[in-house]
KOLMARLO-25375 format. One record per residue (C-alpha): residue number from 1; residue in three letters; chain; x, y, z negated. Coordinates in Angstrom, 1 decimal, decimal comma. Last residue first. Example, Ala and Ser with C-alpha at 12.3 -4.5 7.8 and 13.67 -1.06 7.14 Angstrom:
2
[node 2 'SER' 'A' [13,7 -1,1 -7,1]]
[node 1 'ALA' 'A' [12,3 -4,5 -7,8]]
***
This chain:
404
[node 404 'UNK' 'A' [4,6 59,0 -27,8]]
[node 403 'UNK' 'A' [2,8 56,9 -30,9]]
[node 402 'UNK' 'A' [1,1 58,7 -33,2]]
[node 401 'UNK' 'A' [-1,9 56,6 -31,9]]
[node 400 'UNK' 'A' [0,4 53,8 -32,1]]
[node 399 'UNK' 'A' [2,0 54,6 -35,8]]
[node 398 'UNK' 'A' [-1,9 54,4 -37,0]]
[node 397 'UNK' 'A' [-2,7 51,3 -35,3]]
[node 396 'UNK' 'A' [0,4 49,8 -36,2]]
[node 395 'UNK' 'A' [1,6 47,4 -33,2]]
[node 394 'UNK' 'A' [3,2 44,0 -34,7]]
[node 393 'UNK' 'A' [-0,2 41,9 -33,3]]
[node 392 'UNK' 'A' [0,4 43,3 -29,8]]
[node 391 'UNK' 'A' [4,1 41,5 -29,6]]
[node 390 'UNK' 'A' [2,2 38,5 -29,2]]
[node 389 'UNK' 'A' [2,0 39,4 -25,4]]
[node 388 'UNK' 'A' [5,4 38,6 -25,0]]
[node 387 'UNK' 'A' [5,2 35,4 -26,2]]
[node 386 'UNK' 'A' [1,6 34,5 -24,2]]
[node 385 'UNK' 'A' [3,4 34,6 -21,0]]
[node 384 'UNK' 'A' [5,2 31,8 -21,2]]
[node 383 'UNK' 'A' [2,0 29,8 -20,8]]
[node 382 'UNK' 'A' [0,9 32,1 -17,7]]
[node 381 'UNK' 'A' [4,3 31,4 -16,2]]
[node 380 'UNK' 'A' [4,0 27,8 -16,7]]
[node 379 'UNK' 'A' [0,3 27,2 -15,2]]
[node 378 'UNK' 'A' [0,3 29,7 -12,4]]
[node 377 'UNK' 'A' [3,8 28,0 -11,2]]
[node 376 'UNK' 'A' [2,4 24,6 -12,0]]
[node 375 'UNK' 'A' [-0,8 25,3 -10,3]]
[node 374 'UNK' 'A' [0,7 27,0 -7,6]]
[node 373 'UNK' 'A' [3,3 24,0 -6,4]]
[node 372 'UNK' 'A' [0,7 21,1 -6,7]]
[node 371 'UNK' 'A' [-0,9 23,0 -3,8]]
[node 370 'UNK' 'A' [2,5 22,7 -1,7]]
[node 369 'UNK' 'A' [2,4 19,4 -3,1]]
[node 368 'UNK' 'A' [-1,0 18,3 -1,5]]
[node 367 'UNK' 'A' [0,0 20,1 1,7]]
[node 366 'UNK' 'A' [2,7 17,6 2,2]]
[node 365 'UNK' 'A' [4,2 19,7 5,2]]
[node 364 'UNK' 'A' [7,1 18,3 6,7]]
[node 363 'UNK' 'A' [9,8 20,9 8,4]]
[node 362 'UNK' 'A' [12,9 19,8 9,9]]
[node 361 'UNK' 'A' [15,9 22,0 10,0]]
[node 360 'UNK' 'A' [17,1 22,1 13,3]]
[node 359 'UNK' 'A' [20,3 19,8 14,8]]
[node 358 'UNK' 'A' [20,0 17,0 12,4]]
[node 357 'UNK' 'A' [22,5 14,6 11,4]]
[node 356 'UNK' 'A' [23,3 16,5 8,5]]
[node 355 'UNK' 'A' [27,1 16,9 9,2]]
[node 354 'UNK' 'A' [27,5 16,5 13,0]]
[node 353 'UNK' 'A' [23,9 18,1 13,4]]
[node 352 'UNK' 'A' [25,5 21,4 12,1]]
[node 351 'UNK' 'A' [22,0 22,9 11,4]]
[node 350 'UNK' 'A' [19,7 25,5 13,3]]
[node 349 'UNK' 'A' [16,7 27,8 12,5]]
[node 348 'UNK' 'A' [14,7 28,5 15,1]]
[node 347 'UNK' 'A' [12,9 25,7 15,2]]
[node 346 'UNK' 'A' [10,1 26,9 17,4]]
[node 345 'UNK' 'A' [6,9 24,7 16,1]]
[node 344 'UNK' 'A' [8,1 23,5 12,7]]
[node 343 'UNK' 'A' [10,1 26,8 12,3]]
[node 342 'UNK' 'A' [6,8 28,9 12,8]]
[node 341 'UNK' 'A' [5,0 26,7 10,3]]
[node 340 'UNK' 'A' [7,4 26,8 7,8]]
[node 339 'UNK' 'A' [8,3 30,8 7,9]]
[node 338 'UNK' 'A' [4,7 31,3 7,6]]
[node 337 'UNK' 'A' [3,7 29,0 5,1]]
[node 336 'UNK' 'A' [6,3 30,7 2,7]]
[node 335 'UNK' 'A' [5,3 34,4 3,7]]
[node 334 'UNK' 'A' [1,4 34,0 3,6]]
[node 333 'UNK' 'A' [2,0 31,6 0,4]]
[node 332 'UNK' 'A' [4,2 34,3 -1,4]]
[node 331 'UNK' 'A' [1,5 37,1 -0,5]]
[node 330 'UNK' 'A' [-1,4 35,0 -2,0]]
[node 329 'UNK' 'A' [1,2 33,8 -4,9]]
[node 328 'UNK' 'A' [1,8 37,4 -5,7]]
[node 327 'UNK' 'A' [-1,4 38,9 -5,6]]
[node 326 'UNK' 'A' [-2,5 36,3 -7,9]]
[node 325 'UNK' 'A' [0,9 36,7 -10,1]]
[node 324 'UNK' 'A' [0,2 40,4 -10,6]]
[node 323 'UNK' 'A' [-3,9 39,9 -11,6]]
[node 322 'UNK' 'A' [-2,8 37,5 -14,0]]
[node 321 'UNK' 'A' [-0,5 40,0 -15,8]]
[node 320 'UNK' 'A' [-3,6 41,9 -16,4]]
[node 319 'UNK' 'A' [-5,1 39,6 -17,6]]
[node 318 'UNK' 'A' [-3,0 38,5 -19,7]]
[node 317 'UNK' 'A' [-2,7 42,0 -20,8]]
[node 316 'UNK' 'A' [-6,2 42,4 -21,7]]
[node 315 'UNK' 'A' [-6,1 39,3 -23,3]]
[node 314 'UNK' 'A' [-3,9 40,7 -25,7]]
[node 313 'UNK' 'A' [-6,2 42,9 -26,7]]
[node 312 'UNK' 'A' [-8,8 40,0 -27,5]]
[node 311 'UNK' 'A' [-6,1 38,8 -29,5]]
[node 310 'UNK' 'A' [-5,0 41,5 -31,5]]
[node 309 'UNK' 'A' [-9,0 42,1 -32,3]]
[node 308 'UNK' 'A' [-11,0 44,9 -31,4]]
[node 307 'UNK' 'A' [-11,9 47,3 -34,5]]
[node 306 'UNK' 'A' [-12,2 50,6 -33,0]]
[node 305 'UNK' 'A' [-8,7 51,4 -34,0]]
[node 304 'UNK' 'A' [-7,2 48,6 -32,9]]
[node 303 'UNK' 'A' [-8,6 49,6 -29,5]]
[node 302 'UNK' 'A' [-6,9 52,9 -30,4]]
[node 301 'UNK' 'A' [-3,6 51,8 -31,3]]
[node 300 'UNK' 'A' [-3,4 49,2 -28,2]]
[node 299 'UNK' 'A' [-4,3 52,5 -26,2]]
[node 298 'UNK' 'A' [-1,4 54,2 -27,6]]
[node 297 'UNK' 'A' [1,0 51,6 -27,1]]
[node 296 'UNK' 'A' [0,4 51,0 -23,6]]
[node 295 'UNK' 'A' [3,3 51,9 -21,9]]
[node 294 'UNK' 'A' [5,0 49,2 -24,3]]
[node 293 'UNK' 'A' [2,4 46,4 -23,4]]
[node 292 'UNK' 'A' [3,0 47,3 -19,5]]
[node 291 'UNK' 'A' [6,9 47,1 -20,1]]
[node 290 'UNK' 'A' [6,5 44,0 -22,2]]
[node 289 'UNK' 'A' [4,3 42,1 -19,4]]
[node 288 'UNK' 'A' [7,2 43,1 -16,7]]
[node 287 'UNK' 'A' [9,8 41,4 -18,6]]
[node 286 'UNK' 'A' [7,8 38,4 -19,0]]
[node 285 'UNK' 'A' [6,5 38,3 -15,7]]
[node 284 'UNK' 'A' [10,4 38,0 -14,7]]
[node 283 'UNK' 'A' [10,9 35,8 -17,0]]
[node 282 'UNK' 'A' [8,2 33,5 -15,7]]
[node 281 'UNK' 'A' [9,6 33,9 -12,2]]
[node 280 'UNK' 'A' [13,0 32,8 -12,8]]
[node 279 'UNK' 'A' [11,8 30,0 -14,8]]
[node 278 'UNK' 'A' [9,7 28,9 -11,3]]
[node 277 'UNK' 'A' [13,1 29,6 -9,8]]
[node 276 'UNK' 'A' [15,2 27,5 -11,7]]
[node 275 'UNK' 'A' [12,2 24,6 -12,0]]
[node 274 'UNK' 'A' [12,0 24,6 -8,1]]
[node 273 'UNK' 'A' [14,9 24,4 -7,1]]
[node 272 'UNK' 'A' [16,4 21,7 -9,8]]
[node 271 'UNK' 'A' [13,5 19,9 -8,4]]
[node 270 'UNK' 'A' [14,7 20,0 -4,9]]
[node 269 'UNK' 'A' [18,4 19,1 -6,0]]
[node 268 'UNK' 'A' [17,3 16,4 -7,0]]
[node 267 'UNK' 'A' [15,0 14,9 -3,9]]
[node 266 'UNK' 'A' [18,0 16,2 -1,8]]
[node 265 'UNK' 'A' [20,4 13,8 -3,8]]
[node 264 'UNK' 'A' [17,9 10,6 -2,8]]
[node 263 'UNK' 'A' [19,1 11,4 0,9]]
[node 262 'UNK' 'A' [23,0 11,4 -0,3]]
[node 261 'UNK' 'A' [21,6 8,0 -1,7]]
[node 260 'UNK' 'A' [20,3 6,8 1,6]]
[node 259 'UNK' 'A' [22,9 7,2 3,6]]
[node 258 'UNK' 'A' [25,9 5,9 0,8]]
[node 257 'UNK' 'A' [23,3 2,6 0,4]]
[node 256 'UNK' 'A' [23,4 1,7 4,2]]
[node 255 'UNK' 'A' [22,7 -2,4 4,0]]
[node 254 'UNK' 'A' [20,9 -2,0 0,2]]
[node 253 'UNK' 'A' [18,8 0,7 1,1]]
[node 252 'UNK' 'A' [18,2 -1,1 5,2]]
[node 251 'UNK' 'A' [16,8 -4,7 3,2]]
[node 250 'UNK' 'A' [18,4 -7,9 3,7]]
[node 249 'UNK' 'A' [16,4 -11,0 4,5]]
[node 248 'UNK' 'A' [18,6 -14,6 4,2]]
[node 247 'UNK' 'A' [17,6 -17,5 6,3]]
[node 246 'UNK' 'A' [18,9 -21,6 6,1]]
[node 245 'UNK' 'A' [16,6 -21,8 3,5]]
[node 244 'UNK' 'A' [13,4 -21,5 4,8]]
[node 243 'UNK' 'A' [11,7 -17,7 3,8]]
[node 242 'UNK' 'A' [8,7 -16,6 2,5]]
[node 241 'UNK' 'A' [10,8 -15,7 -1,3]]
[node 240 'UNK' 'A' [13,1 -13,1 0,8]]
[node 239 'UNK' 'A' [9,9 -11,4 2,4]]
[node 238 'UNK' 'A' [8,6 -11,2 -1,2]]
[node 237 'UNK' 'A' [11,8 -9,5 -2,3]]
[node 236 'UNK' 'A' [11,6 -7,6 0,6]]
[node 235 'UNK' 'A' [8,6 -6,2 0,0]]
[node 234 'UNK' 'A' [9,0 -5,2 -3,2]]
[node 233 'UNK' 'A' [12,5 -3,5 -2,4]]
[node 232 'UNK' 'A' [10,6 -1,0 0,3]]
[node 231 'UNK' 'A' [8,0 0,1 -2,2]]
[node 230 'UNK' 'A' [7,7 3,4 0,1]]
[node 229 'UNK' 'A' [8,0 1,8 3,6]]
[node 228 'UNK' 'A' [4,5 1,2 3,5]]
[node 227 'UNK' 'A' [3,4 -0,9 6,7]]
[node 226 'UNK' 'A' [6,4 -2,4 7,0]]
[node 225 'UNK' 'A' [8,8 -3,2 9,7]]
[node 224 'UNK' 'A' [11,0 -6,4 10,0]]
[node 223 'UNK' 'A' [14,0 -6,2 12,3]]
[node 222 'UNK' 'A' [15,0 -10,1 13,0]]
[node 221 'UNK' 'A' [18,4 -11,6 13,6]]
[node 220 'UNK' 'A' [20,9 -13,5 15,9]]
[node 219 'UNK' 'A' [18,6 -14,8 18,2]]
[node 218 'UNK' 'A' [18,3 -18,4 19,8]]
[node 217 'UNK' 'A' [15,0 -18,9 22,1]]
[node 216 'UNK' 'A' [17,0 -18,4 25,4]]
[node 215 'UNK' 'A' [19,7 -21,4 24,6]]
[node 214 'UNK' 'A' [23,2 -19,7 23,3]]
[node 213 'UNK' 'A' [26,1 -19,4 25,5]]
[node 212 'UNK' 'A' [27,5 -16,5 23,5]]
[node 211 'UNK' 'A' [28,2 -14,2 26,9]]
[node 210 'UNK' 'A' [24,9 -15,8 28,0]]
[node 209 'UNK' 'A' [22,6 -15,4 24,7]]
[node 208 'UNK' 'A' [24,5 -12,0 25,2]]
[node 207 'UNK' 'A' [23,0 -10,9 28,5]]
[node 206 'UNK' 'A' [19,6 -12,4 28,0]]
[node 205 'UNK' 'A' [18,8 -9,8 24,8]]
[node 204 'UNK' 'A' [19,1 -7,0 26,8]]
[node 203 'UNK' 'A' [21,3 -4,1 26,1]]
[node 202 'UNK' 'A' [21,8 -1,4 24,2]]
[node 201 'UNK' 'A' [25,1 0,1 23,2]]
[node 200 'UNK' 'A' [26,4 0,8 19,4]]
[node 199 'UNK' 'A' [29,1 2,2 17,8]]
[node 198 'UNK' 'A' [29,4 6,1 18,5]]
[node 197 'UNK' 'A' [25,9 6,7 18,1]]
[node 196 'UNK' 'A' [25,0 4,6 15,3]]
[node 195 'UNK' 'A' [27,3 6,1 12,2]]
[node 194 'UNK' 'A' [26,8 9,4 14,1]]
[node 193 'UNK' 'A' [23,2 9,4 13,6]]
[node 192 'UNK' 'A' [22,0 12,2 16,1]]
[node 191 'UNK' 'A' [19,6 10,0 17,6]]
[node 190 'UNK' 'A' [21,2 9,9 21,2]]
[node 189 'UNK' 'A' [19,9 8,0 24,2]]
[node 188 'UNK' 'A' [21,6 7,4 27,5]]
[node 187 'UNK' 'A' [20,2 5,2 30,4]]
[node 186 'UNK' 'A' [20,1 2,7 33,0]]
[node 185 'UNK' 'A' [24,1 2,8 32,9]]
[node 184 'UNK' 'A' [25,1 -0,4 35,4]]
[node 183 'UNK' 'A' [26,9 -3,9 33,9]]
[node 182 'UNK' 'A' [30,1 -5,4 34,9]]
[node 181 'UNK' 'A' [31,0 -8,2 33,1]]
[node 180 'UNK' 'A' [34,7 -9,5 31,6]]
[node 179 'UNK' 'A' [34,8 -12,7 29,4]]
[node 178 'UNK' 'A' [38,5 -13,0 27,2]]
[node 177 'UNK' 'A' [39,4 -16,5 27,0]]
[node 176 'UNK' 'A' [38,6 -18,2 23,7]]
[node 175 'UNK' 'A' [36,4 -15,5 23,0]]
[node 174 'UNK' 'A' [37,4 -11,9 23,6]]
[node 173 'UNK' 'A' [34,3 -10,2 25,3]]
[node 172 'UNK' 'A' [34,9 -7,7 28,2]]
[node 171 'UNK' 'A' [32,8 -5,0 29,8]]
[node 170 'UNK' 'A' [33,3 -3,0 32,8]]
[node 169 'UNK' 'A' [31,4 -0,3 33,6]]
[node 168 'UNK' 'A' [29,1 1,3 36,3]]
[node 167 'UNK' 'A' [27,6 4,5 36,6]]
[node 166 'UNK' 'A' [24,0 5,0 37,4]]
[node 165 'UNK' 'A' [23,3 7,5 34,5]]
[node 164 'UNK' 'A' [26,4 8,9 33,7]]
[node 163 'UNK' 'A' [29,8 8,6 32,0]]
[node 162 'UNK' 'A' [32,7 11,2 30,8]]
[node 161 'UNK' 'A' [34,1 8,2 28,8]]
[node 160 'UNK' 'A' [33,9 10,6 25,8]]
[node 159 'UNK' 'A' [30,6 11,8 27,1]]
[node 158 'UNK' 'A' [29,2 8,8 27,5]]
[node 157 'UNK' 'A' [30,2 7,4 23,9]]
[node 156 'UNK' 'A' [28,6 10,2 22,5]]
[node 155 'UNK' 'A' [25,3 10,5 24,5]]
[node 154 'UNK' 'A' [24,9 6,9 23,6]]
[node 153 'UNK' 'A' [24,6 4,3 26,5]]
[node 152 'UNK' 'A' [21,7 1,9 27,3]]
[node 151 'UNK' 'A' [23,0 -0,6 29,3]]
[node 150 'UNK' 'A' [21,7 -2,6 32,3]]
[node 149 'UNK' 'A' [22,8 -6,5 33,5]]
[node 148 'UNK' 'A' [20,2 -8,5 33,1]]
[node 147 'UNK' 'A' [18,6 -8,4 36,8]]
[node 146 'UNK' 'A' [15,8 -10,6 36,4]]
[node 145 'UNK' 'A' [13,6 -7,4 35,4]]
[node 144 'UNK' 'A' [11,9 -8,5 31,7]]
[node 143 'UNK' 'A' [13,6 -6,7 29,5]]
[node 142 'UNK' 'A' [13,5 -3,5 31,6]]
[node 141 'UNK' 'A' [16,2 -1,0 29,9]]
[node 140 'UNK' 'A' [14,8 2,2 29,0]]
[node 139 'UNK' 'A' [15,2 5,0 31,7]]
[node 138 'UNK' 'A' [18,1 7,9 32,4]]
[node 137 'UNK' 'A' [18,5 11,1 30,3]]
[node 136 'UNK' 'A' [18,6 12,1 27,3]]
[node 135 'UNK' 'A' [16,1 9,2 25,3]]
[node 134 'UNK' 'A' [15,4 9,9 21,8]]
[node 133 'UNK' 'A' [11,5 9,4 21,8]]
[node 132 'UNK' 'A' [11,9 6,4 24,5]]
[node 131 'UNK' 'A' [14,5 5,1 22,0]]
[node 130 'UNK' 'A' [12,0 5,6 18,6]]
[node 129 'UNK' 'A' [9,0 4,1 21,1]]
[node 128 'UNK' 'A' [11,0 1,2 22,6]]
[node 127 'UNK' 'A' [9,6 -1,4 20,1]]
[node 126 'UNK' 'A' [11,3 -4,6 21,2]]
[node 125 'UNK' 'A' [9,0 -8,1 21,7]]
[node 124 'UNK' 'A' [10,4 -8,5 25,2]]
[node 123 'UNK' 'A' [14,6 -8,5 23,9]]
[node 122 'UNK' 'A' [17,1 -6,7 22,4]]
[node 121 'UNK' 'A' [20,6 -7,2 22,6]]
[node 120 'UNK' 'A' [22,6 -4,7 20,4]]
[node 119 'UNK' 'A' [26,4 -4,5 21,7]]
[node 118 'UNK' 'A' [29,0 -3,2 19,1]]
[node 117 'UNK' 'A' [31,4 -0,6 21,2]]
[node 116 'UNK' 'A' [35,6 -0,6 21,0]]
[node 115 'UNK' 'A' [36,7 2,0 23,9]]
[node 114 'UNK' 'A' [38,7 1,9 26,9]]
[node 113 'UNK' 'A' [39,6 4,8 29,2]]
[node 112 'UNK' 'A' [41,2 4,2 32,7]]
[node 111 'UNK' 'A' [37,9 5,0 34,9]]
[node 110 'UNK' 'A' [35,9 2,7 32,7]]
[node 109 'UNK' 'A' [36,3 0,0 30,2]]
[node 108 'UNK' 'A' [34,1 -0,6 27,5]]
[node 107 'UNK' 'A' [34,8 -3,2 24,5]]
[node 106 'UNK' 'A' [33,3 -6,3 22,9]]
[node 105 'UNK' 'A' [31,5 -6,8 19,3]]
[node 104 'UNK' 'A' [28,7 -9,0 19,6]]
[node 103 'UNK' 'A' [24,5 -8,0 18,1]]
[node 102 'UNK' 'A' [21,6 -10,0 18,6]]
[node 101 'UNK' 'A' [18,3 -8,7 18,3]]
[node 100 'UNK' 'A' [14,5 -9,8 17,7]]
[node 99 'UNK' 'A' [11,4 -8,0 16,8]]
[node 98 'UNK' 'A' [9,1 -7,3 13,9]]
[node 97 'UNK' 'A' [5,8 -5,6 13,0]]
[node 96 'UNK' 'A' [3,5 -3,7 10,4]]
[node 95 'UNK' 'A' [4,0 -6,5 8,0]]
[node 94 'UNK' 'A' [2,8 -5,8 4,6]]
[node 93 'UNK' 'A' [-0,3 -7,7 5,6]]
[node 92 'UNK' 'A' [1,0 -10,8 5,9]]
[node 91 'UNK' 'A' [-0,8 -13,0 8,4]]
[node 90 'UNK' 'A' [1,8 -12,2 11,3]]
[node 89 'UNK' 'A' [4,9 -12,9 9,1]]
[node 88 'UNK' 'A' [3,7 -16,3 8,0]]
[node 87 'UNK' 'A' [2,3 -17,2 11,9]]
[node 86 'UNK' 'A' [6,1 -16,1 12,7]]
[node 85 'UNK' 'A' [7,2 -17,9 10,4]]
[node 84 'UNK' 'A' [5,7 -21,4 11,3]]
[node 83 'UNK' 'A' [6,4 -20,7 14,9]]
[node 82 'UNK' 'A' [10,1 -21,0 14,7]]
[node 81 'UNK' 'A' [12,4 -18,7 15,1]]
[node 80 'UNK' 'A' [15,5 -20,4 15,9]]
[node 79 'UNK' 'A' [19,2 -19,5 14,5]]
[node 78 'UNK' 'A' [22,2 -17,9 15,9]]
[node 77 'UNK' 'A' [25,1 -17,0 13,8]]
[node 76 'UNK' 'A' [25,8 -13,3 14,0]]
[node 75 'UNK' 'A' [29,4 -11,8 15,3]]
[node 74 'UNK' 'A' [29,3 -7,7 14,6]]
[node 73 'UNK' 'A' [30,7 -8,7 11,1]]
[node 72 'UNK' 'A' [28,4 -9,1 7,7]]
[node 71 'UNK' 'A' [28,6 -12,1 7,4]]
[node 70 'UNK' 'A' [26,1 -14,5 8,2]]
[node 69 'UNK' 'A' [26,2 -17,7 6,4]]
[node 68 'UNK' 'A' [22,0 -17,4 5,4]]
[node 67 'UNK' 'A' [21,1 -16,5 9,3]]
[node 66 'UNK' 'A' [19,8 -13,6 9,4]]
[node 65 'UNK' 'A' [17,1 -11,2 8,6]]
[node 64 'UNK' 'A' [17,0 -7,5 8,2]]
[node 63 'UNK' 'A' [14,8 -5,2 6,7]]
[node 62 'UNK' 'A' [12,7 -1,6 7,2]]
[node 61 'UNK' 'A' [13,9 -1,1 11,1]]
[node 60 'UNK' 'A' [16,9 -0,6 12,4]]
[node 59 'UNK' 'A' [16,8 1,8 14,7]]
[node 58 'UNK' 'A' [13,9 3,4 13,7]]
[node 57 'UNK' 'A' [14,3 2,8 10,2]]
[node 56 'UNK' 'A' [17,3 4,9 10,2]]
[node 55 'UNK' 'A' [15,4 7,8 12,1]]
[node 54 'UNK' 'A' [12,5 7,8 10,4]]
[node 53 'UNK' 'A' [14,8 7,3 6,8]]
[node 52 'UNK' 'A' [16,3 10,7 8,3]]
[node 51 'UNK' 'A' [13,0 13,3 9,2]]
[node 50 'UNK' 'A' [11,6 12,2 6,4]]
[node 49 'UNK' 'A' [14,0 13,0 3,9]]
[node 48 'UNK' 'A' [14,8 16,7 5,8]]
[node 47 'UNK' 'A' [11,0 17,1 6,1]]
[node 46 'UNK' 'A' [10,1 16,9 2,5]]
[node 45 'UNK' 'A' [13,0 18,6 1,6]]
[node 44 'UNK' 'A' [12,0 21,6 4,1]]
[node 43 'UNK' 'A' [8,5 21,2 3,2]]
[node 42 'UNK' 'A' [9,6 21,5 -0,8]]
[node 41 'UNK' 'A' [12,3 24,4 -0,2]]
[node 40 'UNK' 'A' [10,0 26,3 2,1]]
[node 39 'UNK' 'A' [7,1 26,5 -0,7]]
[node 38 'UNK' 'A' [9,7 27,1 -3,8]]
[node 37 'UNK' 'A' [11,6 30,1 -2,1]]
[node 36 'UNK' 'A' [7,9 31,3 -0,6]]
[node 35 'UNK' 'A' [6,6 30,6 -4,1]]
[node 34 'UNK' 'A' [9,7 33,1 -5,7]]
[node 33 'UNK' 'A' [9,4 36,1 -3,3]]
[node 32 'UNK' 'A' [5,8 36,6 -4,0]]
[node 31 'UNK' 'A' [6,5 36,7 -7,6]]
[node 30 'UNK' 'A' [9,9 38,8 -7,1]]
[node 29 'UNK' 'A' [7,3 41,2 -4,5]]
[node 28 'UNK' 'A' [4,4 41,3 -7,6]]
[node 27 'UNK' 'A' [6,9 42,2 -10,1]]
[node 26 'UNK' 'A' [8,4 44,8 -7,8]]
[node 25 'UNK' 'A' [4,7 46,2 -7,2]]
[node 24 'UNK' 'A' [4,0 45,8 -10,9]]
[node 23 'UNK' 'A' [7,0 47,7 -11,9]]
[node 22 'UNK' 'A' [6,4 50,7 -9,2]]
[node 21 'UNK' 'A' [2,9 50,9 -10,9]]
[node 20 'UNK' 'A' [4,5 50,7 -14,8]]
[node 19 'UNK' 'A' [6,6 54,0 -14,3]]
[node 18 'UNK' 'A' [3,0 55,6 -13,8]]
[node 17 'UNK' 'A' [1,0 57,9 -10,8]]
[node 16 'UNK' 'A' [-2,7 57,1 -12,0]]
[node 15 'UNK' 'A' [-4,3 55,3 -9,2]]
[node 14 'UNK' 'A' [-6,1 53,1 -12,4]]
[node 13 'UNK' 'A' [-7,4 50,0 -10,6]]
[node 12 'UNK' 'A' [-5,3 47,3 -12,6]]
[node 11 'UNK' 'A' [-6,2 49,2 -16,0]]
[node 10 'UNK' 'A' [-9,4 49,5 -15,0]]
[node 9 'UNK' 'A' [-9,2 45,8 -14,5]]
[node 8 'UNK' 'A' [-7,7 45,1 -17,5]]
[node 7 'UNK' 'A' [-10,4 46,8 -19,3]]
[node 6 'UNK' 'A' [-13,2 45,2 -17,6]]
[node 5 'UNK' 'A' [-11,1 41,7 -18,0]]
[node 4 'UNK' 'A' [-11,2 42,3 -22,0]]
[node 3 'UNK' 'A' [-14,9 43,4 -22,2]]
[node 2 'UNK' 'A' [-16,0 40,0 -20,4]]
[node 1 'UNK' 'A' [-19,0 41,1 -18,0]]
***
């Protein structure tokens, strides 16, 4: 057996009643305390980031594209998708899939109250999953019923024109005469996105080519989604090179930049997290490591003494010291997972949904990281460690053993 881990063992182990046994137990808590803190702040990051791009990419996908002389108003310029992109965009591998829209500002009237609404037209090759997944009340709109005229209503504007499912409103375009239609609520979604929920209305595809009087194969744009969302700008450069002239691809970063760099703030203030409080803990081991070598004096006198080395001693106390973070990081794991897990499944706690856009806050375990997490703690704090424990090689063996 090593001679320096039986000695801080025994040390460990010793029952004797001692100022440095209510230390460890505190040093052992702060540790425990400190990977919980750095453990729910990384899932809770993790899931905060993921839990917004999914919901930003759901409605609008990964890129855009539109006609070339699009601005970037409600009112698109149609354009033709031919079959010689589409047999581009279904060979490329990057492509996980893509659908049509067209979007026209117009304006809701019902029982007296008016209100300004963009209208998203989408049509039979439309992913419903992210609206079925946020749908209140009501069904998704049938894109392939004859009957056109159906709206998918956010819970926001609903409740300011105190609507329901079933309801009918009034809709009016202003084009060179202003166009009224009368369309029925099939349904009310809300994805907690406030720059989307109070703007825009769903409806089907049909209805707008005939407000715009646009043949049935003429769209206003194209929601691409790709398989790794990660190198986002790659591949939309490359989807910007595949296409004709006359089209233009635009990627959700550069459309909603404000969104996604408060996001990108969370991935900084995460690592400020965890390096304050991963220094936290290493001074607090430090602190504790001097109390244990300073309660020790005599015994560091004595093994001196018998001709052990200053390092080998301080060994001991690495050890020793190695023994409080373990406990520590099993405790700080039980606590930290703990919390995560029971929020992922009851969500307990709660958020201002107004001003984070979620209600809960999201969990999103990346169990790879959490992992990453103890090595670097056990890694720095141990490395730190070794300055206090150099205070071994300035103990006298004669003034130690006189030492009281």
């Amino acid at each position: 057996m090593n001679f320096e881990y039986f000695i801080a063992k025994r040390i460990a182990f010793n029952n004797t009643k001692s100022l440095s046994k209510i230390i460890i137990k505190v040093a052992s808590a702060a540790t425990a305390l400190s990977i919980a803190i750095l453990i729910c702040a990384v899932v809770i990051v993790e899931g905060f980031q993921s839990e917004i791009k999914s919901k930003i990419f759901g409605f609008w996908g990964h890129s855009q594209v539109i006609h070339y002389n699009a601005s970037s108003s409600a009112e698109a310029i149609p354009f033709v998708l031919n079959d010689s992109i589409k047999s581009t965009w279904d060979n490329d591998a990057n492509i996980k899939h893509y659908q049509s829209f067209v979007e026209k500002a117009g304006i809701i009237k019902s029982k007296g109250e008016i209100e300004g609404i963009v209208f998203k037209g989408v049509g039979k090759d439309f992913d419903w999953n992210f609206i079925q997944n946020n749908l209140r009340s009501g069904n998704i709109i049938n894109v392939e019923d004859p009957d056109n005229r159906k709206v998918l209503l956010s819970k926001t504007i609903a409740e300011r024109l105190n609507l329901n499912v079933g309801d009918a409103i009034h809709v009016y375009f202003m084009e060179r005469k202003s166009i009224g239609k009368k369309l029925t609520i099939e349904g009310i979604y809300h994805t907690g996105l406030a720059e989307y929920d109070k703007i825009f209305c769903i409806v089907d595809n049909r209805f707008l080519q005939e407000i715009n009087q646009w043949h049935a194969d003429q769209i206003g744009g194209v929601q691409i989604f790709f398989k790794d969302a990660e190198n986002l700008k790659k591949h939309d450069e490359k989807l910007f090179r595949q296409l004709p002239t006359f089209l233009k691809s635009k990627h959700i970063i550069e459309m909603y930049p404000n969104i996604f760099d408060w996001v990108n703030l969370t991935q900084t203030n995460k690592y400020l997290i965890l390096g304050l409080v991963i220094i936290v803990a290493a001074f607090n081991m430090m602190t504790v490591l001097l109390i244990l070598i300073l309660e020790r004096v005599n015994m560091i006198g004595t093994l001196k003494a018998m001709g052990m080395s200053s390092w080998s001693i301080q060994k001991v106390f690495l050890y020793h010291a190695s023994y409080i973070i373990l406990i520590g990081l099993l405790i700080g794991n039980g606590v930290g997972l703990g919390i995560a897990l029971t929020q992922e499944k009851w969500e307990w706690i709660k958020m201002n949904e107004s001003a984070y856009y979620l209600d809960h806050v999201p969990i999103a375990f990346d169990w790879t990281k959490v992992i990453m997490i103890n090595i670097i703690a056990v890694i720095v704090i141990n490395v730190l460690l070794i300055i206090p424990s150099y205070l071994v090689q300035r103990i006298s063996p004669i003034k130690a053993i006189r030492f009281d």
